[in-house]
C-alpha positions in Angstrom: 37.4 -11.9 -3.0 39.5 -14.3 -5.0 38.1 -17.5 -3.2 35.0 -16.1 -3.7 35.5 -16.1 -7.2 37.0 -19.3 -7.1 34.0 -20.9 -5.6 31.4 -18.9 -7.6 33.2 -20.2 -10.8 33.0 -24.1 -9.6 29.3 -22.8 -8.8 28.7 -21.9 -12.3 30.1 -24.6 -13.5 27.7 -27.9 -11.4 24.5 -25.1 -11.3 24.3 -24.9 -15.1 25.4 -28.6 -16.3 23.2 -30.3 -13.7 20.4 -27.7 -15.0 21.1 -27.8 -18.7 20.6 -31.4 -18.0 17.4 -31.2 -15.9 15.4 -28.8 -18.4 16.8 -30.7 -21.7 15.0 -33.8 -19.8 11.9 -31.6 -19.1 11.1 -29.9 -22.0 12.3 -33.4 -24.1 8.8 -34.7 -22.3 6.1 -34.6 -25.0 4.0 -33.1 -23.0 5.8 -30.3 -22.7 6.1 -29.4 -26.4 4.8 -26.8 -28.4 2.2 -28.3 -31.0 1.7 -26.8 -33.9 -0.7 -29.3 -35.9 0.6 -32.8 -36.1 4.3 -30.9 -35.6 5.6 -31.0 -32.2 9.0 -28.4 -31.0 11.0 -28.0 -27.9 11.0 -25.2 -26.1 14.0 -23.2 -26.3 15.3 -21.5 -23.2 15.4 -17.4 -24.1 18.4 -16.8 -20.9 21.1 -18.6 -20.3 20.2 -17.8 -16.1 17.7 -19.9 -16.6 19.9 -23.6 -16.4 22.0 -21.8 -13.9 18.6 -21.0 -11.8 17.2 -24.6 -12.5 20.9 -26.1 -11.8 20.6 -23.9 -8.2 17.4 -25.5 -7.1 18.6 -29.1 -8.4 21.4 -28.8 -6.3 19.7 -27.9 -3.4 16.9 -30.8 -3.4 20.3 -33.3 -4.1 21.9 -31.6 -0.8 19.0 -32.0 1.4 18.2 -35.5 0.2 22.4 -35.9 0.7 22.1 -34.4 4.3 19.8 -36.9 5.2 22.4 -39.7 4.1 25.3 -37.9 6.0 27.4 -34.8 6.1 27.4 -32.8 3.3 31.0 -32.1 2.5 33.8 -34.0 0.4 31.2 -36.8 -0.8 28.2 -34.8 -1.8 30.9 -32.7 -4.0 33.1 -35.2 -5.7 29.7 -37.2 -6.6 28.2 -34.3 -8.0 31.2 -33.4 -9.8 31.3 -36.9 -11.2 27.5 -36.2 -12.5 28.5 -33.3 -13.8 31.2 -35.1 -15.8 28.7 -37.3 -17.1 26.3 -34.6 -18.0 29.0 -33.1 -20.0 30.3 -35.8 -22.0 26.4 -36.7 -22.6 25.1 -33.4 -24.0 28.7 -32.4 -25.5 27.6 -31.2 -28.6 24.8 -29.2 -27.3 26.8 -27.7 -25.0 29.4 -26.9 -27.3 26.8 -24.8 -29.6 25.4 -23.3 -26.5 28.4 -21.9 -25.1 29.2 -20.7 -28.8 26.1 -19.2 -28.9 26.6 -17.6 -25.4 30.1 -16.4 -26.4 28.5 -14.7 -29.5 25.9 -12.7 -27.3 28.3 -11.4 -24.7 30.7 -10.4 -27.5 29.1 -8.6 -29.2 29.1 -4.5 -27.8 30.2 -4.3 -24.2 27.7 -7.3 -22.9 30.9 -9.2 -21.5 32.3 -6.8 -19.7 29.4 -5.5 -18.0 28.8 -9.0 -16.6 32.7 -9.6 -16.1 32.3 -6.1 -14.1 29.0 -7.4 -11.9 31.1 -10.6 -11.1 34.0 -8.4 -9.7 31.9 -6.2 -7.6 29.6 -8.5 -6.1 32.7 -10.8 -5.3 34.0 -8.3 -3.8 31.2 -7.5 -1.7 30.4 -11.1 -0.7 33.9 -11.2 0.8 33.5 -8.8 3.6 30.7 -6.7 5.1 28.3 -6.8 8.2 27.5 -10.2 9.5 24.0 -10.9 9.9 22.9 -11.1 13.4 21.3 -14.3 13.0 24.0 -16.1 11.1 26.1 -15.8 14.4 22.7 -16.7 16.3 22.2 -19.6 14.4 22.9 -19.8 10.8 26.6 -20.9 10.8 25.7 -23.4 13.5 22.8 -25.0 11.6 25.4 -25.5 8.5 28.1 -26.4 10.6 25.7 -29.2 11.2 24.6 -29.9 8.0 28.2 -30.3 6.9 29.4 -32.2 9.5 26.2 -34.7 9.9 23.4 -34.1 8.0 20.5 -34.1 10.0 20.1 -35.8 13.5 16.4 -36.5 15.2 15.4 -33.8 17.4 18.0 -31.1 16.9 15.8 -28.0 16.8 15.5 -29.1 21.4 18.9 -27.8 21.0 18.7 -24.6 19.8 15.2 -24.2 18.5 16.1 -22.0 15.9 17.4 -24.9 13.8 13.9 -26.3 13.6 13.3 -23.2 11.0 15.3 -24.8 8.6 15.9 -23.0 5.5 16.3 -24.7 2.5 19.1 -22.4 2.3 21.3 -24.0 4.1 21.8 -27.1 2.9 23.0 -25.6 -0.2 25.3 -22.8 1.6 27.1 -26.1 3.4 27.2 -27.9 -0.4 29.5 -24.8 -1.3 30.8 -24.0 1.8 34.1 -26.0 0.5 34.8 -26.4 4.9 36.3 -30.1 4.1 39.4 -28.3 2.6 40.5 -25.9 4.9 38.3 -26.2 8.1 36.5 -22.6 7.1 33.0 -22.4 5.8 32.5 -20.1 3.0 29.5 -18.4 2.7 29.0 -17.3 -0.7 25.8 -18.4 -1.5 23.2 -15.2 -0.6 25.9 -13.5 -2.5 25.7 -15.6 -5.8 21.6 -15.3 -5.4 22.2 -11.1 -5.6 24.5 -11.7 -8.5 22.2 -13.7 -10.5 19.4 -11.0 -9.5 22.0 -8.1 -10.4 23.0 -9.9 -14.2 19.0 -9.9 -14.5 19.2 -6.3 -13.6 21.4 -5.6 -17.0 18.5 -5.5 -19.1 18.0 -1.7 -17.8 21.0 -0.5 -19.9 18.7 -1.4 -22.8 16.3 0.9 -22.3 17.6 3.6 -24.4 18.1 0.8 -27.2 14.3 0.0 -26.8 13.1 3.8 -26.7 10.3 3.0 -24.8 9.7 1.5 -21.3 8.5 -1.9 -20.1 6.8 -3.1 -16.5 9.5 -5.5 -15.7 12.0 -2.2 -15.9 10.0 -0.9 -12.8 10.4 -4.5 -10.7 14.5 -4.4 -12.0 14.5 -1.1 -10.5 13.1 -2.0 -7.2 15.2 -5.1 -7.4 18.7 -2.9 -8.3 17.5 -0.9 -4.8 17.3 -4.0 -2.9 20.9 -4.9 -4.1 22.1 -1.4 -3.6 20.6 -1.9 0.3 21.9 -5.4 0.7 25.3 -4.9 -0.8 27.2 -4.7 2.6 25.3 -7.0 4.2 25.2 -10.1 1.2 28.4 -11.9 3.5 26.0 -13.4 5.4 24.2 -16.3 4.6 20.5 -15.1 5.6 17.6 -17.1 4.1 15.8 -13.4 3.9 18.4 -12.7 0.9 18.0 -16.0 -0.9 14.4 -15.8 -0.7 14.2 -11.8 -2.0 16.4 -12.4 -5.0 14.5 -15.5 -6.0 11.3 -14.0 -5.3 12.4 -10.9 -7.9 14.2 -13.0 -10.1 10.9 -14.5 -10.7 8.8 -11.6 -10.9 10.9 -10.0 -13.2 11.2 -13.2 -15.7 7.1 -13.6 -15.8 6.9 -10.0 -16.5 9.6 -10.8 -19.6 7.3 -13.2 -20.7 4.3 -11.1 -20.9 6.3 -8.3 -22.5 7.2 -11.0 -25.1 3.9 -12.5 -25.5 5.1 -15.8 -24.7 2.3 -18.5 -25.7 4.0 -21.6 -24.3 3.3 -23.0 -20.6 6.7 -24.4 -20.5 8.2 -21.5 -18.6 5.2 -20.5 -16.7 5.6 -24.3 -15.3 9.3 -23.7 -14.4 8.5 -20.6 -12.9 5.4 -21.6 -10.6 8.3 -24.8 -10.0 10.8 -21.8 -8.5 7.9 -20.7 -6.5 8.1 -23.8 -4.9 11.6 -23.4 -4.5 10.8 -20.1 -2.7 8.9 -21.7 0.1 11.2 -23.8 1.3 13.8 -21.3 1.6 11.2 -19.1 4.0 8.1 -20.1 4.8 6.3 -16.1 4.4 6.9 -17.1 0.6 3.8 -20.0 0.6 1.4 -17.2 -1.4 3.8 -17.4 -4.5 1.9 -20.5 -5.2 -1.2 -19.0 -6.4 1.5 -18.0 -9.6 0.6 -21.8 -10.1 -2.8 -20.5 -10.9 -2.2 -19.3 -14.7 0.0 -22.3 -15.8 -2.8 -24.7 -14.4 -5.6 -22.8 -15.9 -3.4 -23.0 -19.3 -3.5 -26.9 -19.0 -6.7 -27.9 -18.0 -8.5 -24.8 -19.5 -8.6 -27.3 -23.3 -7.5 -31.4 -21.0 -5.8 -32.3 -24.0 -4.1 -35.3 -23.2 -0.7 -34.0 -22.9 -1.9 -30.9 -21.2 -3.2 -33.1 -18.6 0.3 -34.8 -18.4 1.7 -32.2 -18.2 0.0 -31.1 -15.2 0.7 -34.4 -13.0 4.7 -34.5 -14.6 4.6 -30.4 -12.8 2.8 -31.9 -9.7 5.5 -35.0 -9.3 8.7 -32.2 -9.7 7.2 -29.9 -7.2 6.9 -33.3 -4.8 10.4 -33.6 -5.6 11.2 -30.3 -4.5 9.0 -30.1 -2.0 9.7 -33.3 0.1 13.0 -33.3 1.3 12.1 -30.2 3.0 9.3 -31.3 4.6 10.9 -34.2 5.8 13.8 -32.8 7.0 11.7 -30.6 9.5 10.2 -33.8 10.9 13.8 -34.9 11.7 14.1 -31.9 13.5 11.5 -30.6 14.6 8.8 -33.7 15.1 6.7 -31.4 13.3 5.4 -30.9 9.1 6.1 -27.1 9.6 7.8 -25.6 12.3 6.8 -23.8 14.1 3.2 -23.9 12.5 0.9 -26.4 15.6 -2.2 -26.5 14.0 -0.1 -29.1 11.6 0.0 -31.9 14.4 0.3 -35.5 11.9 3.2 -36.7 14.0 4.1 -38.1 17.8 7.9 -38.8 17.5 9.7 -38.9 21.0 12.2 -36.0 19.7 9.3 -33.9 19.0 9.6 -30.4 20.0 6.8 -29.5 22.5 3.7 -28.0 21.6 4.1 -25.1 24.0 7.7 -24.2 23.1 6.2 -24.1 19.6 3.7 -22.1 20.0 5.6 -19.8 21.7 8.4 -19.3 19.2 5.5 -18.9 17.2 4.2 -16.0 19.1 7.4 -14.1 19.8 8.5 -14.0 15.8 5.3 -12.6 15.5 5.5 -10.2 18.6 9.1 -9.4 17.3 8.1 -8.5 13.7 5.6 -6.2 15.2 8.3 -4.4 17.3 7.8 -5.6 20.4 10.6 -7.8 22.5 8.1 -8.8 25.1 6.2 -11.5 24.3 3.6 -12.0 27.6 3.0 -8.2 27.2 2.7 -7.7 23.4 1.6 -10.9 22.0 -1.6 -10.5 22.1 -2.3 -7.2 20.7 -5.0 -6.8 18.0 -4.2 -5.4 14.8 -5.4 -1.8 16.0 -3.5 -1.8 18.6 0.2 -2.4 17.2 -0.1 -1.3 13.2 0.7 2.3 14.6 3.7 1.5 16.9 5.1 -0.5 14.4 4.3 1.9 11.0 5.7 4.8 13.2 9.2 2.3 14.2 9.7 2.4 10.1 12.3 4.0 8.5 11.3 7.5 6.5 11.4 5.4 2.8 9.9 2.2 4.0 7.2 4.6 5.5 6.4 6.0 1.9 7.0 2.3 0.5 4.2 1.1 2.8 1.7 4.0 1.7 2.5 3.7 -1.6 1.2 -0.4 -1.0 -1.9 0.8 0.4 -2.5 3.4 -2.5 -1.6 0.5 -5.1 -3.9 -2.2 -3.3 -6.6 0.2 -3.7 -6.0 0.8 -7.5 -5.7 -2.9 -7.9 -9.4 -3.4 -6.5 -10.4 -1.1 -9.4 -8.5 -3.5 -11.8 -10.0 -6.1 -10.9 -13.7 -4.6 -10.9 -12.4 -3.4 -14.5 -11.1 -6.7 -15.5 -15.0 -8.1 -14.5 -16.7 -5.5 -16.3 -14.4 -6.2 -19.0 -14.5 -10.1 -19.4 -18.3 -9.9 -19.1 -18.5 -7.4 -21.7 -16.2 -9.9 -24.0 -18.6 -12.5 -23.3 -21.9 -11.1 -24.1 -20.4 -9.2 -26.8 -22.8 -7.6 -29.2 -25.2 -7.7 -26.6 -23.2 -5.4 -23.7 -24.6 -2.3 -23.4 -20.9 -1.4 -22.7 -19.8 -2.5 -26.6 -20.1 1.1 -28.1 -17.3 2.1 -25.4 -13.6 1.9 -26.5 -12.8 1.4 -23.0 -14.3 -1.8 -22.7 -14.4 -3.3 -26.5 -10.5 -5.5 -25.6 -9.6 -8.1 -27.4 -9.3 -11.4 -26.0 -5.4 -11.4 -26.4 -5.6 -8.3 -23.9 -8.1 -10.4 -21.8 -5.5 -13.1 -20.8 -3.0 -10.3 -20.5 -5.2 -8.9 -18.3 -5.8 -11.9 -16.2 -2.3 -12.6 -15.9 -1.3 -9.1 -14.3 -4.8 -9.8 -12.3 -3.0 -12.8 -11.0 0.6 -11.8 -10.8 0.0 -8.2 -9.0 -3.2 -10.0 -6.7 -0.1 -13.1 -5.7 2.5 -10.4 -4.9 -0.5 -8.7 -2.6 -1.1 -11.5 -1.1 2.3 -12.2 0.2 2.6 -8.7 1.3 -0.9 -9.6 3.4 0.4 -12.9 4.7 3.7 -11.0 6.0 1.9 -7.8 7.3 -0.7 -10.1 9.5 2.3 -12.9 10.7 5.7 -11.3 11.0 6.0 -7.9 9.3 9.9 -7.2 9.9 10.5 -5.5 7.2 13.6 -7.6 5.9 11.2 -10.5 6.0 8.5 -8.9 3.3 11.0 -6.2 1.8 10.2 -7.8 -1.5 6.7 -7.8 -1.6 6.6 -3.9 -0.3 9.2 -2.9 -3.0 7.3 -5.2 -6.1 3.9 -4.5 -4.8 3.1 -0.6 -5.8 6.0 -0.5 -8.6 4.2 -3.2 -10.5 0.5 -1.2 -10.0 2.0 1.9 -10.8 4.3 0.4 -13.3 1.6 -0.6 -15.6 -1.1 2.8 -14.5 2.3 4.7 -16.1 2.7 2.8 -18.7 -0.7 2.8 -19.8 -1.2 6.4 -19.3 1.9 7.8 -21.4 1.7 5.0 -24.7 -2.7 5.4 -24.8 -4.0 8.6 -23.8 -1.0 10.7 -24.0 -0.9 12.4 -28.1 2.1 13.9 -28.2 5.1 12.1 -29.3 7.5 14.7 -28.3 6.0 14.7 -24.4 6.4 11.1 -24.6 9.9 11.1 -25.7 10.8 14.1 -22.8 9.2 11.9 -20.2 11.4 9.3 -21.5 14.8 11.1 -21.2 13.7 13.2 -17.8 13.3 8.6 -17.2 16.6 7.8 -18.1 18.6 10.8 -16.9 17.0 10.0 -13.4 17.9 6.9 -13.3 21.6 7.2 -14.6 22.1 10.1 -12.1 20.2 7.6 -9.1 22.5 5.0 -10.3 25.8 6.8 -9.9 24.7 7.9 -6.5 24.0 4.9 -4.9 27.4 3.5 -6.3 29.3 6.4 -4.8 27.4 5.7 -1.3 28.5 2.6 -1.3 32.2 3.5 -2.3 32.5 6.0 0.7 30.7 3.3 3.0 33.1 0.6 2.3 36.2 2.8 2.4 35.9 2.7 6.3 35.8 -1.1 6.5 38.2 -1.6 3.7 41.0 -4.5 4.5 43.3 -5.8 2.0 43.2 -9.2 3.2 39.7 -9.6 1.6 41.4 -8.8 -1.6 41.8 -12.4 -1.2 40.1 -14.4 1.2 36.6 -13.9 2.9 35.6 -12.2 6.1 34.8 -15.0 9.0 32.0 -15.6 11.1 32.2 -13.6 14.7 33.8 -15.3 17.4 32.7 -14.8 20.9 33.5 -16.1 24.8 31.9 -19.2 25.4 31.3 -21.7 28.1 30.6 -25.6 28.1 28.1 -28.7 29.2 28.5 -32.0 28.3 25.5 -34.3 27.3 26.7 -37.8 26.5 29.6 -37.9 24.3 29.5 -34.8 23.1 31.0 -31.1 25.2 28.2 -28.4 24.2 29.1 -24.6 24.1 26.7 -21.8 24.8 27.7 -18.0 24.9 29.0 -16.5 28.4 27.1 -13.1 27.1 24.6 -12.8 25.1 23.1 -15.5 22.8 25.9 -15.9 19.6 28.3 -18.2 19.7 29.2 -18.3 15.3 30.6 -21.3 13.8 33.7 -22.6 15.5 32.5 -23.6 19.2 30.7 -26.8 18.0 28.3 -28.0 18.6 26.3 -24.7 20.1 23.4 -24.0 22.3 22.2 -20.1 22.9 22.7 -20.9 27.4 22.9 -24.0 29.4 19.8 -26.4 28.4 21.5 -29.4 29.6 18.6 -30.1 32.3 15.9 -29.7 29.4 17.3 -31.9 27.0 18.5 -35.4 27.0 19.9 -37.7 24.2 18.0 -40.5 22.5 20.5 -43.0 22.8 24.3 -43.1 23.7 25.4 -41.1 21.1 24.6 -37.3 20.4 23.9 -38.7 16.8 21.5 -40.8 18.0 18.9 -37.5 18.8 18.1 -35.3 21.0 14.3 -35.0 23.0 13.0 -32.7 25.4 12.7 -33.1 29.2 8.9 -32.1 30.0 
């Protein structure tokens, strides 16, 4: 737990200098101010999270583009370090007032020491817990690359898993802090849930507030999603990064719509971490239709700077966008792996078609509950949505109906939201003006339209995961968002405009709290009981390993290759890995195993 700490400290410290720096430079852009007449204002950050958030996906953009240079280790971290230095000494006064300003918000009440208290838990439980299955499979290998060499032509003929390439990863091997010691950390998913869970503090103002909001009902899906990943956050999964981002961004629009927020600044940034999103997993790629309101915003009037500002967001999402996309050509040979149709390339390390399209097939077949792929792959809808709703746990089961209930209610939402808009726009002469229902004001319009597009994005995703690979750890995000959001608001909206009585209101509100406190408390105390049994000292202080497991070897060129004698893991330490013996499908590129590696057909 202490290196942990350690390591999430020197974390905080590069995520939020390198993105103080990069939104001071953004919002700086005159296109991106507010205008108020001929006077023009910066836009002011309202959470501190939010550099820390930018500085994250920064840092992962300057890793990957790093990875392609070389291994990411020693150099990648004493040059960003030295940026960081520079950054510092640059903005020192506006740091200064920052942090003072910071310092005065956590001291005041008990804020410090409820986020001082978050730290020490979720420390604690990145340091030890179950090890992903796949992290032994293929995530510790696929960083133990990165940190080693970067990237070499053709490495997903390997071990084709590495040709999914997370963006994740990259940045779990900036951090990893392996050119010290010889161990990889892997801290990073847990630094994701800790973000998530500070974002989740806003709950303890509830009774403050008196009244509640729809971003409390996505904090407390997201504060179930913690509770469910807590033992499991050791491992450096992509499915965590991408569920915490996914929330954290969810949450922060629905902040913004609570506060009224007029300025497309932050709806930018946010349809920028969207972005982010999809390279870290690809099941993310419907979280850019968020991109939707922000562009409408900015060429609804094409001002001149609103047009600017729209190509200056296109060039930062080619910025974060890129490296990805060109890192799974290195390995892969193809845009997006293991997607076919996508065929722009003809490289000799290319990963054949039919492999591809088989991997493709069997995530699928696997999501769907099924293991074999010749028997099950080709099952129509029909025939494998019962199998696999029956396979579901008892509350994912209710999750899932609860979806289908709030997709229905959406539909009506929308036909509302129709009915509405046309009604605005024809005004006096609607035959729907004398109702109360319809007569909204065109603030409540664009409200309207931007829970239309919010809710109908997180749908979407949930769609795109059901009808490619619905595992449920893949999509968990979009089940738990996508019926508390509906709901959320159909509660809302229910107890604050057609419910009279103040003193129901305020019981509902208590009976709200109470449950909530009491749910609270018991998922802590699970968790307590649960770790007792796997409690060791040792992690008091240092973090829990990948597994190790009985290997065997080949070699191919200059290089010995291990694969597992039983089974298909191997962890990090028997480098480099392959899941069994390939060394008749594969051969190098050149004489060196860092020249590439290409496929024997």
């Amino acid at each position: 737990m202490l290196v942990v700490l350690l390591i999430w400290t020197y974390v905080l410290f590069t995520t939020y200098l390198i993105g103080y720096a990069v939104l001071n430079i953004i919002t700086s852009l005159d296109c991106m101010k507010m205008k108020k007449g001929k006077n023009s204002k910066t836009y002011v950050m309202h959470y501190h999270e939010s550099y820390i958030v930018a500085g994250v996906v920064a840092n992962t953009v300057y890793a990957q583009l790093f990875s392609l240079a070389g291994g990411v280790g020693f150099i990648a971290n004493l040059l960003l370090v030295l940026i960081c230095i520079v950054i510092a000494v640059y903005y020192r006064q506006n740091l200064l007032s920052d942090m003072q300003s910071m310092l005065r918000k956590l001291s005041s009440g008990r804020n410090a020491l409820y986020y001082i208290l978050i730290l020490i838990i979720f420390a604690y439980g990145t340091a030890h817990g179950i090890m992903h299955y796949d992290s032994d499979l293929y995530h510790a290998q696929a960083i133990h690359w990165i940190e080693d060499y970067g990237i070499v032509k053709g490495l997903g003929n390997l071990h084709v898993r590495f040709a999914y390439n997370s963006a994740s990863f990259p940045l779990s091997a900036l951090y990893s802090m392996s050119f010290i010691t010889g161990k990889s950390y892997h801290v990073m998913s847990g630094f994701f849930a800790l973000l998530l869970a500070w974002q989740c503090l806003d709950l303890k103002n509830i009774i403050r507030r008196g009244h509640i909001i729809l971003s409390d009902f996505a904090r407390i899906m997201a504060l179930y999603y913690l509770f469910s990943i807590f033992d499991e956050m050791v491992a450096p999964a992509s499915d965590y990064f991408l569920s915490t981002i996914v929330f954290y961004i969810i949450i922060h629009w629905l902040d913004m719509n609570v506060r009224h927020e007029h300025s497309y600044v932050p709806y930018i940034l946010l349809s920028l971490t969207g972005v982010y999103a999809v390279t870290i997993k690809l099941s993310a790629a419907p979280m850019l239709l968020l991109s939707v309101i922000p562009i409408y915003r900015l060429l609804h009037e094409r001002t001149r700077e609103k047009i600017k500002a729209f190509w200056v967001s296109v060039l930062i999402a080619l910025i974060i966008s890129i490296p990805f996309f060109v890192r799974n050509i290195i390995i892969s040979g193809w845009l997006i792996y293991p997607v076919t149709f996508l065929d722009f390339f003809n490289s000799p390390w290319k990963i054949p078609k039919g492999i591809a399209e088989f991997d493709a097939k069997e995530i699928k077949t696997f999501g769907r509950g099924y293991n074999d792929v010749v028997k099950y792959g080709d099952l129509k809808f029909n025939e494998w949505i019962g199998n696999w709703f029956n396979n579901l746990g008892t509350v994912n089961k209710i999750m899932i109906v609860l979806d289908v209930i709030a997709v229905v209610l959406y539909i009506f939402c929308v036909i509302y939201f129709i009915i509405v808009a046309v009604n605005h726009k024809t005004g006096a002469k609607s035959r729907f003006n004398k109702s109360k229902v319809f007569n909204i004001s065109s603030h409540s319009i664009v409200r309207m339209m931007d829970f239309i597009t919010l809710e109908g994005t997180i749908i979407l995703c949930l769609v795109f995961w059901l009808f490619s690979a619905p595992l449920i750890r893949y999509g968990v995000v979009y089940v738990y968002l996508a019926f508390s959001i509906v709901f959320g608001r159909l509660i809302i909206a229910a107890l604050y405009k057609y419910c009279n009585n103040k003193n129901v209101v305020v019981f509902i509100f208590r009976c709200f709290v109470t449950l909530l406190i009491v749910w609270v408390i018991y998922k802590g105390i699970n968790i307590i009981r649960e770790d007792i049994q796997r409690f060791n000292p040792v992690y008091l202080a240092d973090q829990q390993d990948y597994g190790e497991y009985a290997v065997d070897s080949f070699t191919l060129g200059d290089m010995t290759v291990y694969y597992p004698k039983d089974g298909d893991r191997v962890g990090y330490y028997p480098f480099p890995a392959a899941t069994n013996n390939v060394s008749e499908k594969i051969e190098l590129l050149g004489k060196k195993f860092t020249d590439g590696l290409k496929s024997i057909n």
